[in-house]
C-alpha atoms as an extended CHARMM CRD file, in Angstrom:
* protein
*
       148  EXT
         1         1  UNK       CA              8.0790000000       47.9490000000       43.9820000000  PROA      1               0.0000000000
         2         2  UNK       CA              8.9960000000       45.0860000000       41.4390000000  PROA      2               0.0000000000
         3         3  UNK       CA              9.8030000000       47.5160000000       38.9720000000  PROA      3               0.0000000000
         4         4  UNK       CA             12.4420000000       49.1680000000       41.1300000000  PROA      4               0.0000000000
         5         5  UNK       CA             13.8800000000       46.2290000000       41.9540000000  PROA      5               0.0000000000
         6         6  UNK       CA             14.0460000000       45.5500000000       38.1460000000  PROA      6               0.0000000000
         7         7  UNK       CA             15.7380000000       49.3840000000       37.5220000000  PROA      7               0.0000000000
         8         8  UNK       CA             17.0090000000       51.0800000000       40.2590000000  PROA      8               0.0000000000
         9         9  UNK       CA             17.4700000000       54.1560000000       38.6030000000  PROA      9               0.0000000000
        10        10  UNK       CA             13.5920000000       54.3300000000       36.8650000000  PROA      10              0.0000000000
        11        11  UNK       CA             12.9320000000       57.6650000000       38.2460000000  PROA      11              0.0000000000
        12        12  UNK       CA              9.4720000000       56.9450000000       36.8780000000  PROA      12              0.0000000000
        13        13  UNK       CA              8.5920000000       54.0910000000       39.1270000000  PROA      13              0.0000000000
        14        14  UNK       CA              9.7380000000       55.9730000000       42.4140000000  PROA      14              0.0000000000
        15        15  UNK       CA              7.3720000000       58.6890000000       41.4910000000  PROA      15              0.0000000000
        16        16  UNK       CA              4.6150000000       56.4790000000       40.2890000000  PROA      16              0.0000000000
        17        17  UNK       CA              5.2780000000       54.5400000000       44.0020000000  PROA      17              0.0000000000
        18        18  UNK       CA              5.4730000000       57.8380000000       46.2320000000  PROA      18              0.0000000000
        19        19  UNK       CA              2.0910000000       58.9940000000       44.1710000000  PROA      19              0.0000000000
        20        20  UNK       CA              0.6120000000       55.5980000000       45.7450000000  PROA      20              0.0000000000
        21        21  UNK       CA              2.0460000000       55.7780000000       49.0740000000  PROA      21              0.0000000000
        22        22  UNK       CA              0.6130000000       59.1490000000       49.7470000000  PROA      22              0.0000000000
        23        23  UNK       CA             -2.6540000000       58.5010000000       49.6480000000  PROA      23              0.0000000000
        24        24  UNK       CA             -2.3890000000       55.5500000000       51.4590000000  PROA      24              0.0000000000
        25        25  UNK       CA             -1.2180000000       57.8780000000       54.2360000000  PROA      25              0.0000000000
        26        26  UNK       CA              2.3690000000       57.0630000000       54.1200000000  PROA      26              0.0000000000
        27        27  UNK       CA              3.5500000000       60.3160000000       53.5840000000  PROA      27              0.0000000000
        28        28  UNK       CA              7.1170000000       60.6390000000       54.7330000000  PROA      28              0.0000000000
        29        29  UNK       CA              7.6400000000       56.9700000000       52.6160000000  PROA      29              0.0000000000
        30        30  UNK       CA              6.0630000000       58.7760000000       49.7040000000  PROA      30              0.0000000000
        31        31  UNK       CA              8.5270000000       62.2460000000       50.0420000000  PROA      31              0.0000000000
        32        32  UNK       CA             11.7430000000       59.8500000000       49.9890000000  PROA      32              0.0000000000
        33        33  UNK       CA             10.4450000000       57.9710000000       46.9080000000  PROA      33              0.0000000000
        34        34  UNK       CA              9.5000000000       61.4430000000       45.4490000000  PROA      34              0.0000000000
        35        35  UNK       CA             13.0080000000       62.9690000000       46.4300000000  PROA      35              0.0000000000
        36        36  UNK       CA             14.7630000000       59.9840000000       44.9280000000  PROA      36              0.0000000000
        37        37  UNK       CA             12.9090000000       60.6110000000       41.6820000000  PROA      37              0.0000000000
        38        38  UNK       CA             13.7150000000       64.0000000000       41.7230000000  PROA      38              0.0000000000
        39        39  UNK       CA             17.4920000000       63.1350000000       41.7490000000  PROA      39              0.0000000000
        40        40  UNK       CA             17.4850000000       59.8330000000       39.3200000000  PROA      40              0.0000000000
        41        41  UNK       CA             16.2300000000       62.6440000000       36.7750000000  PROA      41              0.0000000000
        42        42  UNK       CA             16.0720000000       66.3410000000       37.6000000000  PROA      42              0.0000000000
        43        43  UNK       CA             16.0150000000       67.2250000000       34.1450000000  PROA      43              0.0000000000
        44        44  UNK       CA             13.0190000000       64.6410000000       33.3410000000  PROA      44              0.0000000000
        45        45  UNK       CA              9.5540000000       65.8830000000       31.1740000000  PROA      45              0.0000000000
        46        46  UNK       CA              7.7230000000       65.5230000000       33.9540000000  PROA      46              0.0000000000
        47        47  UNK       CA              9.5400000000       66.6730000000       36.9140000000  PROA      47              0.0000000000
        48        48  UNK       CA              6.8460000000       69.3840000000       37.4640000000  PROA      48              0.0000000000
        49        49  UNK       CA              4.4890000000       66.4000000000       38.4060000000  PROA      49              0.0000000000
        50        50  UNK       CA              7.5470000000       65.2740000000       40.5600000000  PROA      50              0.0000000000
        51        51  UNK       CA              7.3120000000       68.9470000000       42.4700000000  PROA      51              0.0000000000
        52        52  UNK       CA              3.2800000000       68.7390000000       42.5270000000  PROA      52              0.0000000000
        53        53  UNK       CA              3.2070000000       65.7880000000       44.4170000000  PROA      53              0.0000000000
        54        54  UNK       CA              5.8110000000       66.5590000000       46.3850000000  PROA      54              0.0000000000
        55        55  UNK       CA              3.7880000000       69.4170000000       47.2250000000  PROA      55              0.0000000000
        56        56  UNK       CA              0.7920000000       67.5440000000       47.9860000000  PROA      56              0.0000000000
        57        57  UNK       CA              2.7800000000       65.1800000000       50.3590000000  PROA      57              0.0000000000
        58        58  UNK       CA              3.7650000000       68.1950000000       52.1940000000  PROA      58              0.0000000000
        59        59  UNK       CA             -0.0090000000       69.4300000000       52.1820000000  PROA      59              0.0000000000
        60        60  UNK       CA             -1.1650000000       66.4810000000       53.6130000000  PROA      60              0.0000000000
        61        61  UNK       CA              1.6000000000       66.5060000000       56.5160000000  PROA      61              0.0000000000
        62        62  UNK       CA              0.1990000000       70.6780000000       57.1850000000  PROA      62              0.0000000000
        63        63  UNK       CA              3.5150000000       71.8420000000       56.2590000000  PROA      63              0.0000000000
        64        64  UNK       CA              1.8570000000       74.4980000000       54.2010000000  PROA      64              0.0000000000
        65        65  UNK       CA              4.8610000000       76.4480000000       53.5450000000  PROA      65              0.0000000000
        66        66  UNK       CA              6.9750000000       73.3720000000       52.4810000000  PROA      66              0.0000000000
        67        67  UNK       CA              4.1390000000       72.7820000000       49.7180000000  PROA      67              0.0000000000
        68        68  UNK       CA              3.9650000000       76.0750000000       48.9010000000  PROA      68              0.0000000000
        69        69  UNK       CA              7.3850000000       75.6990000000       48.0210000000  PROA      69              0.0000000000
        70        70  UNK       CA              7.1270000000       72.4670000000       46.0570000000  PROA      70              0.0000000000
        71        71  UNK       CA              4.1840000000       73.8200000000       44.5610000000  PROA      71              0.0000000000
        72        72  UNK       CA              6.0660000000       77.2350000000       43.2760000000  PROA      72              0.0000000000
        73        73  UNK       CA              9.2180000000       74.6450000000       41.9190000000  PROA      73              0.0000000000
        74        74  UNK       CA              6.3330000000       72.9850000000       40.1340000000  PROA      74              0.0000000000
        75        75  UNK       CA              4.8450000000       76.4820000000       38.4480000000  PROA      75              0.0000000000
        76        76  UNK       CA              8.1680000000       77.3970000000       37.1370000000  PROA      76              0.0000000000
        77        77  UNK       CA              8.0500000000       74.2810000000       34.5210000000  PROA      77              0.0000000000
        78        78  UNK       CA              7.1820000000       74.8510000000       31.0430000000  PROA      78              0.0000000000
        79        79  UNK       CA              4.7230000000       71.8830000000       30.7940000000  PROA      79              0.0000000000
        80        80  UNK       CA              3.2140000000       72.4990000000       33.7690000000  PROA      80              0.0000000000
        81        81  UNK       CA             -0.5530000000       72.4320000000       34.5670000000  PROA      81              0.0000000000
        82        82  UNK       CA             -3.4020000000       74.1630000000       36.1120000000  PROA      82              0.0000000000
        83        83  UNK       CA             -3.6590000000       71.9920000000       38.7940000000  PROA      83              0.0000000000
        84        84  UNK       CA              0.2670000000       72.9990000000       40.4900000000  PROA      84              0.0000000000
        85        85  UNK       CA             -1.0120000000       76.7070000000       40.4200000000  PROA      85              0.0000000000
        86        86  UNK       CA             -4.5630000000       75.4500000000       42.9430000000  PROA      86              0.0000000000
        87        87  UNK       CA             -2.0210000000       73.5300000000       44.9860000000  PROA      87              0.0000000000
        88        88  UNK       CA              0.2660000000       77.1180000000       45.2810000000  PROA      88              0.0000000000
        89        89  UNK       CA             -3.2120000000       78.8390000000       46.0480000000  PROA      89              0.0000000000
        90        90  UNK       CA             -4.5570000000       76.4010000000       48.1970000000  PROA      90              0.0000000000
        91        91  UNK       CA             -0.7840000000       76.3710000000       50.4830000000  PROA      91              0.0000000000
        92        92  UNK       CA             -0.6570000000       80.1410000000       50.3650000000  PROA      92              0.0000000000
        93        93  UNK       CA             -4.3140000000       80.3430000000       51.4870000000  PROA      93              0.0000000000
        94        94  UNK       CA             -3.8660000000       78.3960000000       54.7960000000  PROA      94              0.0000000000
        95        95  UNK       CA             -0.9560000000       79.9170000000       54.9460000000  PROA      95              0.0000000000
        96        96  UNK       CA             -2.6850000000       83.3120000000       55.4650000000  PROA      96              0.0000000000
        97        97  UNK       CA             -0.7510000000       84.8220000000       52.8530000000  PROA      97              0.0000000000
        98        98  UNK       CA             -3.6410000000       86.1120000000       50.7130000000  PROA      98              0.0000000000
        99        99  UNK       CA             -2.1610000000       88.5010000000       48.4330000000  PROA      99              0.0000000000
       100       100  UNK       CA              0.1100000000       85.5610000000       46.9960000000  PROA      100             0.0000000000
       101       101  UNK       CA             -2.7450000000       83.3090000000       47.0260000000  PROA      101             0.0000000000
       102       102  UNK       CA             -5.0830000000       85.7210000000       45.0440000000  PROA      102             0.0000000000
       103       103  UNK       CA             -1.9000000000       85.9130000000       42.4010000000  PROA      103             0.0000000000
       104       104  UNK       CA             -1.4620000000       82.2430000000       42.1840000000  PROA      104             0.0000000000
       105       105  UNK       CA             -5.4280000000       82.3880000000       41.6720000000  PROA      105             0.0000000000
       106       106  UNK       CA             -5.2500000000       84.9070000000       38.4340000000  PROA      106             0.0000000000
       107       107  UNK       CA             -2.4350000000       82.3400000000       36.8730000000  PROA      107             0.0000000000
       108       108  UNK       CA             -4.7140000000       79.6180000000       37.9910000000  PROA      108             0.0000000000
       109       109  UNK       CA             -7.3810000000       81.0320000000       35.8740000000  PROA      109             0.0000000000
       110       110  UNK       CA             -5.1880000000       82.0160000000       32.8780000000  PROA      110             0.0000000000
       111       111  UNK       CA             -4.7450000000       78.2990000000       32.7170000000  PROA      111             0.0000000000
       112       112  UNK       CA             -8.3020000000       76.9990000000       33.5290000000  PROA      112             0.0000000000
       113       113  UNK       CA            -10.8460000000       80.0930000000       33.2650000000  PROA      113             0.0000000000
       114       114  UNK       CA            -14.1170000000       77.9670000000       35.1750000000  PROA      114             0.0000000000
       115       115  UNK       CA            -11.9620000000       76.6580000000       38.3400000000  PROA      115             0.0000000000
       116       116  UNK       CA            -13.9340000000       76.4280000000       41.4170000000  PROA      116             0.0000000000
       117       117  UNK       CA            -14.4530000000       74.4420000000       44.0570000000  PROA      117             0.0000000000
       118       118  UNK       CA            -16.7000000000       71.9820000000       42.6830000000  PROA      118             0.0000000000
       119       119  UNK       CA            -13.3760000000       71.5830000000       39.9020000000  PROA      119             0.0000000000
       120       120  UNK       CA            -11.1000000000       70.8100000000       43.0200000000  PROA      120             0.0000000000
       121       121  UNK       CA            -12.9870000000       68.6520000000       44.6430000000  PROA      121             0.0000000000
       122       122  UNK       CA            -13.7080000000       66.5580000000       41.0570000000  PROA      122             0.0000000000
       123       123  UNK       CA            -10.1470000000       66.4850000000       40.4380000000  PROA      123             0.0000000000
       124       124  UNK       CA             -9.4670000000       64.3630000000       43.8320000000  PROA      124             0.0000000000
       125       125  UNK       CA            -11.5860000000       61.4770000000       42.7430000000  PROA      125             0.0000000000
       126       126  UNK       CA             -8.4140000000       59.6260000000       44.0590000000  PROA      126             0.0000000000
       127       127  UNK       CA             -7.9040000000       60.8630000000       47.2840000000  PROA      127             0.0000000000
       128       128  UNK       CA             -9.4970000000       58.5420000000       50.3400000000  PROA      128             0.0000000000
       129       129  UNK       CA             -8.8690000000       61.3790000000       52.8990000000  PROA      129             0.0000000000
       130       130  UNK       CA            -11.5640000000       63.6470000000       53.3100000000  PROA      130             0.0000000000
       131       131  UNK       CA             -9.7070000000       66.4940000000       55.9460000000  PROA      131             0.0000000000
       132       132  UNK       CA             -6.9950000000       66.4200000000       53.0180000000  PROA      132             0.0000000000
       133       133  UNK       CA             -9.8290000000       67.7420000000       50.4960000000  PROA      133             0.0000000000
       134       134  UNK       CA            -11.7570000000       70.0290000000       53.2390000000  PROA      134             0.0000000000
       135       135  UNK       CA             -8.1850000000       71.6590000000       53.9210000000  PROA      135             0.0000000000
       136       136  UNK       CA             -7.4310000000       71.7980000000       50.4590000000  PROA      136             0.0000000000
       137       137  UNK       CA            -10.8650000000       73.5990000000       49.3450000000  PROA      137             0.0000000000
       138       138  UNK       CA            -10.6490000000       76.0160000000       51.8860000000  PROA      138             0.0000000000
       139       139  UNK       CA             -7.1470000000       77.1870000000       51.1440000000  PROA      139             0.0000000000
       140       140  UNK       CA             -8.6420000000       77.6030000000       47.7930000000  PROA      140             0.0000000000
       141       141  UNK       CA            -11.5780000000       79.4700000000       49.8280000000  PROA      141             0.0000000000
       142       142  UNK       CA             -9.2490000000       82.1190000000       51.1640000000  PROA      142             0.0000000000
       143       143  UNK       CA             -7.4810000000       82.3200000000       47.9990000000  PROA      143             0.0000000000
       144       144  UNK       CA            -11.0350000000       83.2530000000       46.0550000000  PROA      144             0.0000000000
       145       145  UNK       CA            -11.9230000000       80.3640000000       44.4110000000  PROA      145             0.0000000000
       146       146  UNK       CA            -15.8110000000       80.0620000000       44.8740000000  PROA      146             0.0000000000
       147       147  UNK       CA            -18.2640000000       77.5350000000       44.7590000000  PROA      147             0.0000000000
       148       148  UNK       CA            -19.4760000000       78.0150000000       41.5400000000  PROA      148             0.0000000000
């Protein structure tokens, strides 16, 4: 937090601190840090990581539609990457809404051709909550992502 107390308006450091606090489990902490970013700098190069998070947060709390949401805000950014649209697919999936999740899948795939679970699972190296990871591979499940 030094760095916030140093600049109170580094959008950077509240998203860098809400990235932390999530997967230490503080969730709602993590979604005001992430919402503050947001509105220090809405315009900011990487405010499609600010959504993805955001929608992770949400993920993690099983408000599926909420990170579907953030996860959508996220896909609509020019310098976004692969890894919003598995979020998207992974949210829609437990969501039960399959035919969105099997779209989010084919711009998924546009973006990163080989994706499969063994990709997903790789790409949380950082996450120390394993029902996070299980819900998160089998929203991608649903969606069509295999295990290949």
């Amino acid at each position: 937090m030094y760095s916030l107390e140093l600049n109170p308006s580094f959008a950077q450091a509240y998203f860098a601190q809400g990235f932390n606090l999530l997967w230490y489990g503080r969730e709602i902490e993590a979604e005001t840090l992430l919402d503050r970013a947001t509105m220090l700098s809405p315009r900011d190069s990487h405010i499609s990581s600010f959504h993805h998070v955001r929608s992770w947060t949400h993920f993690s709390l099983g408000e599926y539609d909420v990170a579907a949401e953030f996860a959508r805000r996220a896909t609509r950014q020019p310098n976004v990457t692969y890894q919003a649209f598995a979020s998207l697919a992974a949210s829609l999936g437990l969501l039960g809404e399959r035919a969105q999740a099997e779209a989010a899948v084919v711009e998924l795939r546009q973006r990163k051709p080989n994706y499969s679970i063994e990709t997903a699972r790789q790409a949380f190296f950082f996450c120390n909550d394993p029902g996070f990871i299980e819900r998160f591979l089998e929203g991608l499940r649903v969606a069509g992502i295999s295990d290949i």
